[in-house]
N, C-alpha and C positions, 0 to 999 in steps of 0.2 A: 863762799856764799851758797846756801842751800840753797834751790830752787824750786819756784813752786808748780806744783806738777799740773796743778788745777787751774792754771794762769795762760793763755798765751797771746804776743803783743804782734801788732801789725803797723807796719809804717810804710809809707808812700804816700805821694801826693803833687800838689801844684797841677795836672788836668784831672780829668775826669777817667782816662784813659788807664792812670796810677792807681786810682781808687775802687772803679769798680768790679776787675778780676780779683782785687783781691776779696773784697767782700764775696765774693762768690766762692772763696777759697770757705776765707771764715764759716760763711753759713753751712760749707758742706761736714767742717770740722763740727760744728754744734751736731749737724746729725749725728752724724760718727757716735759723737760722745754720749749723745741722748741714748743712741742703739744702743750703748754700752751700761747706760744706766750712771755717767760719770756727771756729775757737777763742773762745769767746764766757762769757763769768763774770759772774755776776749777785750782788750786793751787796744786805742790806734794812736800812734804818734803821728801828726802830719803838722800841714803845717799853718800857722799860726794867723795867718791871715789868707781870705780868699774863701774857695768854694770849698773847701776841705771838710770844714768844721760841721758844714749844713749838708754835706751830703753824708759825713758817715754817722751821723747822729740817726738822718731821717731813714735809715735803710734796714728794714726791717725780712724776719728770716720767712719760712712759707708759713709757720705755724703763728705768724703776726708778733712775734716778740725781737726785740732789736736784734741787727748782726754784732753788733758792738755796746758792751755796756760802760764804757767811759772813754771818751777823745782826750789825748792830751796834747794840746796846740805849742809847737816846739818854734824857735824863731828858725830863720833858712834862707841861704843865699844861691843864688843861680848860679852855675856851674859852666861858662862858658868858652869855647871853643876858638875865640877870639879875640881879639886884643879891647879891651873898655874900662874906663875907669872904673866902673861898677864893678869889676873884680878883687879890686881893692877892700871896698867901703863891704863889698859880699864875703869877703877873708872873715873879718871880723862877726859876720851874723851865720858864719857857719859854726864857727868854734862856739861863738853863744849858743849855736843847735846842739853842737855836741855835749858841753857842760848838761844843759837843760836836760837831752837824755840823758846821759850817765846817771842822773839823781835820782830819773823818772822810773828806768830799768832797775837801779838798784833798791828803790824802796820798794819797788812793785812785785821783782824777782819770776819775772817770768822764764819756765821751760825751756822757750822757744820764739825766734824772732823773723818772723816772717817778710820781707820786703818785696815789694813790686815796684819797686825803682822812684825815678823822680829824685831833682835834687834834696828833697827835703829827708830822703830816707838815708843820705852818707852820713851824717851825725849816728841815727841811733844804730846803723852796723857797726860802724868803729867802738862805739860805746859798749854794745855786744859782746863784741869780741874782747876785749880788755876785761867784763865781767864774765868773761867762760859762758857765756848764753848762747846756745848753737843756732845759728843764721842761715837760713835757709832765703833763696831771691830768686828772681822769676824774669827775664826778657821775653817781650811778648814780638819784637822786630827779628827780620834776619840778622841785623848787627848787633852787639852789645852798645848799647848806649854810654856816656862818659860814665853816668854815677853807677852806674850797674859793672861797666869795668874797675871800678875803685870797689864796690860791695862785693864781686866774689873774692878778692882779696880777702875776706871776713868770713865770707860763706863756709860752710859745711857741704852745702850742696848746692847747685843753680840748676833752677828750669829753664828749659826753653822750650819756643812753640813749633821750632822746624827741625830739622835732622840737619839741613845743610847751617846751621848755625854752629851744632856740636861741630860737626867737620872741620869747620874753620880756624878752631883751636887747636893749641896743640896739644901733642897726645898726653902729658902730665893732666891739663886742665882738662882733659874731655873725661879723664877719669871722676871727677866732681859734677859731672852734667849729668840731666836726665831729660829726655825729651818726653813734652807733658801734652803738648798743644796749648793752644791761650783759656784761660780759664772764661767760664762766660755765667751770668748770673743763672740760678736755678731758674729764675723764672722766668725765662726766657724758653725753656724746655715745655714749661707749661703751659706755654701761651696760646691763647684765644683768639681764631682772624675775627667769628664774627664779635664778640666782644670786640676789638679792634672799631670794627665796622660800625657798630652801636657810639661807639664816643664818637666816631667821625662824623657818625649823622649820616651812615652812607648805607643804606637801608639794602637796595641793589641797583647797578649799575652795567651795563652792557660793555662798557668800555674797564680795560686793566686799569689797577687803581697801580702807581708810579707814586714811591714813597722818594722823597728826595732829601736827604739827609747833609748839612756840610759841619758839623759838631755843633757842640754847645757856642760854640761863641759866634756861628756860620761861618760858611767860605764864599766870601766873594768872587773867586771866578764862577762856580757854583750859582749859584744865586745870582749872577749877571747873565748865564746862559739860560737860565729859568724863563727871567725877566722876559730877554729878548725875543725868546719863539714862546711865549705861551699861548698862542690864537695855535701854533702847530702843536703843543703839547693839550691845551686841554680841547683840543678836537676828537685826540685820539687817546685820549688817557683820562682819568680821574686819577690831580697834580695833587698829593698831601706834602705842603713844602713847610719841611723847620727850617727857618729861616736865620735864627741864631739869637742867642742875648743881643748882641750889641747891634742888631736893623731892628732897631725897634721905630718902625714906622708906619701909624695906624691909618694914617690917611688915605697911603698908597694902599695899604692891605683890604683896607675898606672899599674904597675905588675898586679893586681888581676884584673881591668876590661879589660887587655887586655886578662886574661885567660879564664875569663867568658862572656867576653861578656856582651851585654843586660840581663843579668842574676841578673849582679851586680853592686849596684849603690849607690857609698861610696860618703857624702858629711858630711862634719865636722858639717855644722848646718843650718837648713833651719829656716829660722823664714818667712816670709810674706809667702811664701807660703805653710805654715806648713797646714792650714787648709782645702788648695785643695790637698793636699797630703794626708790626714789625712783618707778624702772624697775618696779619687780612694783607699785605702787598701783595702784590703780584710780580712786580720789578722793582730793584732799587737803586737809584744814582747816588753813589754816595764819596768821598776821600778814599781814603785808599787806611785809613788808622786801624792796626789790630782791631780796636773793639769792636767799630763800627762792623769790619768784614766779618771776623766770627760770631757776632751775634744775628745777621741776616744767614751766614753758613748754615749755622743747627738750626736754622729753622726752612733751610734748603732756597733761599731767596734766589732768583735769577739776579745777578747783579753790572751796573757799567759803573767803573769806576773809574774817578777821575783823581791820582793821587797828586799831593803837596810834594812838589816838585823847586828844584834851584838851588839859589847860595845860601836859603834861609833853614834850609834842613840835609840832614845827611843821607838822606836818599832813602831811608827808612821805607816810605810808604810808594814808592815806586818796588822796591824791592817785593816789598809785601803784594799789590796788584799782578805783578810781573807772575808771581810765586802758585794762584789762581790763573790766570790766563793758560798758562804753558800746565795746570792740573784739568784744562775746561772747563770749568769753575764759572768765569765771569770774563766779560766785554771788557779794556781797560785802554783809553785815550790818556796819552801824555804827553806835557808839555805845550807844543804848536800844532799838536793833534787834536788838542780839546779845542775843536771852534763847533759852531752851530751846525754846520751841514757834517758834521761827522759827528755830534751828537744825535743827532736825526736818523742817520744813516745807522746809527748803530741800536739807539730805540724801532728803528721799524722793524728791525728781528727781531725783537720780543714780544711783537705784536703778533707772531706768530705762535701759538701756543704751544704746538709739538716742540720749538724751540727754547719753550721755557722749561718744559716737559725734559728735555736733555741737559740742561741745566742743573735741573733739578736731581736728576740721579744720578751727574757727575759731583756735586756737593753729599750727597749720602755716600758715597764711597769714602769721600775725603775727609768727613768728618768723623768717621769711625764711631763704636758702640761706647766707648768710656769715655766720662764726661772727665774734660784735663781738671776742673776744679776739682773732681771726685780724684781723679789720681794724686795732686797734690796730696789733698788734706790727708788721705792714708798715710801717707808718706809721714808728714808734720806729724802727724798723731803719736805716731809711735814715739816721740817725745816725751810726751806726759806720761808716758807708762814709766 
């Protein structure tokens, strides 16, 4: 099967987490190929239901033209680590993933197959691979994730974001690694505090403005330590809290800014201008998730994090907090550490300026001059040629 050189396909998905390094990848490959004067179209296989479909459509590159000019919504079954009948019933909607890509790859004949993990992206590598499409995949945690351990099986090449990840492999496999750092959207490089500050509505303010982040869908420990001290948080902070899609509750949020005032400024979930917001903080509480941390990193955020912790995850984001701490980087509370009087304790150093001030120039070191999306796409690129 010839392949086409002027094609290349991207798949991940099911969070937000899957989708938006990789676009960031994409958009930097569209430069690339604009520099070069190449005609270049970008393809996303994800999945088939959920936030997939709406966030890679709406995600547009710097020069306002899409990252993606066709989604194609493949069916996907969750990949689980434990015993449930929904492994079953998910056998069957992954083979349907896989069928679905195999068609999708092969009439479309893309170069080159890009994955940032997520269950939904183990169909189109195996499909890949079976059509000679060279697979390239990206870990953005210190561990390999299950579907990311089944894709470099396919791979050609695997990113990853730390160096103590390569190590961990062994030495056959670490020959197929490149350590990249996590990809992070362009525009997040360009970002705006006082634009930031302008949609906040936060004109100027005496006190640090404290962005508090628990994802798109929030984190309830999160968001219940918010709750509990915010007479002690918005005394000494201007609180900008995402609160999550699913607390959607106007009553309470109404009630609290009419109590506080400009103090407090509760919105379920910013995306566009997440990255001039991100830009006007001054500190930020947030998970512990790849994105969230590198996307406040290059933009040098003081950060306290408080990572997803327990039997419900593999330790992922504990690793990841752990990984900044022990770099100086960021404040990081785990487990039966994250209560009130040790979040307190640990915001009143930030209150301190010269100590965000240190903060701050231990993240410039750590985030190095090359953007990893910018390293990927080189890499990819040379595909199409």
């Amino acid at each position: 099967m010839k392949l086409n050189k002027n094609l290349v396909a991207f798949t991940g998905g099911g969070t937000g987490g899957h989708i938006y390094p990789g676009l960031a990848v994409a958009d930097e490959i569209k430069k690339i190929a604009e520099n070069n004067q190449k005609e270049l179209s970008i393809i996303w296989l994800g999945c088939s239901k959920g936030m997939d479909k709406k966030i890679v459509q709406s995600a547009v590159g710097e020069g306002g033209k899409p990252s993606v000019e066709k989604f194609y919504g493949i069916p996907s079954g969750k990949l689980r680590r434990y015993f449930s009948l929904k492994n079953f019933s998910d056998l069957f909607r992954i083979f349907a993933g896989f069928v679905s890509a195999y068609f999708i790859l092969k009439k479309n004949r893309p170069c080159v197959l890009f994955s940032k993990g997520g269950f939904v992206s183990v169909p189109p590598c195996i499909a890949a691979r079976l059509l000679h499409i060279p697979v390239y995949t990206h870990e953005c945690d210190f561990t390999l994730g299950l579907a990311n351990r089944i894709n470099f099986k396919s791979a050609k090449k695997m990113f990853v974001s730390y160096e103590e990840t390569k190590n961990r492999l062994s030495d056959a496999d670490k020959e197929r690694v490149i350590v990249s750092g996590n990809p992070v959207r362009p525009v997040f490089y360009k970002a705006d505090g006082l634009q930031g500050r302008r949609f906040l509505g936060i004109q100027s303010s005496a006190k640090p403005l404290l962005l508090v982040l628990g994802g798109s869908s929030g984190a309830r420990q999160i968001n219940n330590l918010v709750f509990d001290n915010l007479d002690w948080l918005c005394e000494r902070f201007t609180v900008v809290h995402q609160t999550g899609l699913l607390n959607n509750d106007q009553n309470r949020e109404g009630e609290l800014k009419e109590k506080y005032g400009d103090s407090y400024k509760p919105y379920q979930f910013i995306y566009q201008e997440m990255p001039d917001v991100v830009a006007a903080a001054d500190v930020v509480l947030s998970r512990a998730g790849a994105n969230s941390i590198w996307e406040a990193a290059v933009l040098y955020k003081p950060m306290l994090l408080i990572p997803l912790c327990g039997s419900g995850t593999r330790g992922d984001q504990v690793d990841n907090a752990k990984f900044f701490e022990e770099n100086h980087s960021a404040l990081v509370l785990i487990g039966d550490d994250a209560t009130s009087e040790n979040m307190k304790t640990e915001l009143t150093k930030m209150l301190d300026q010269s100590v965000r001030q240190g903060f701050e120039e231990e993240l410039k070191k750590l985030c190095g001059k090359q953007k990893p999306a910018q390293k990927i796409a080189e890499i990819i690129y040379e595909e199409t040629k």
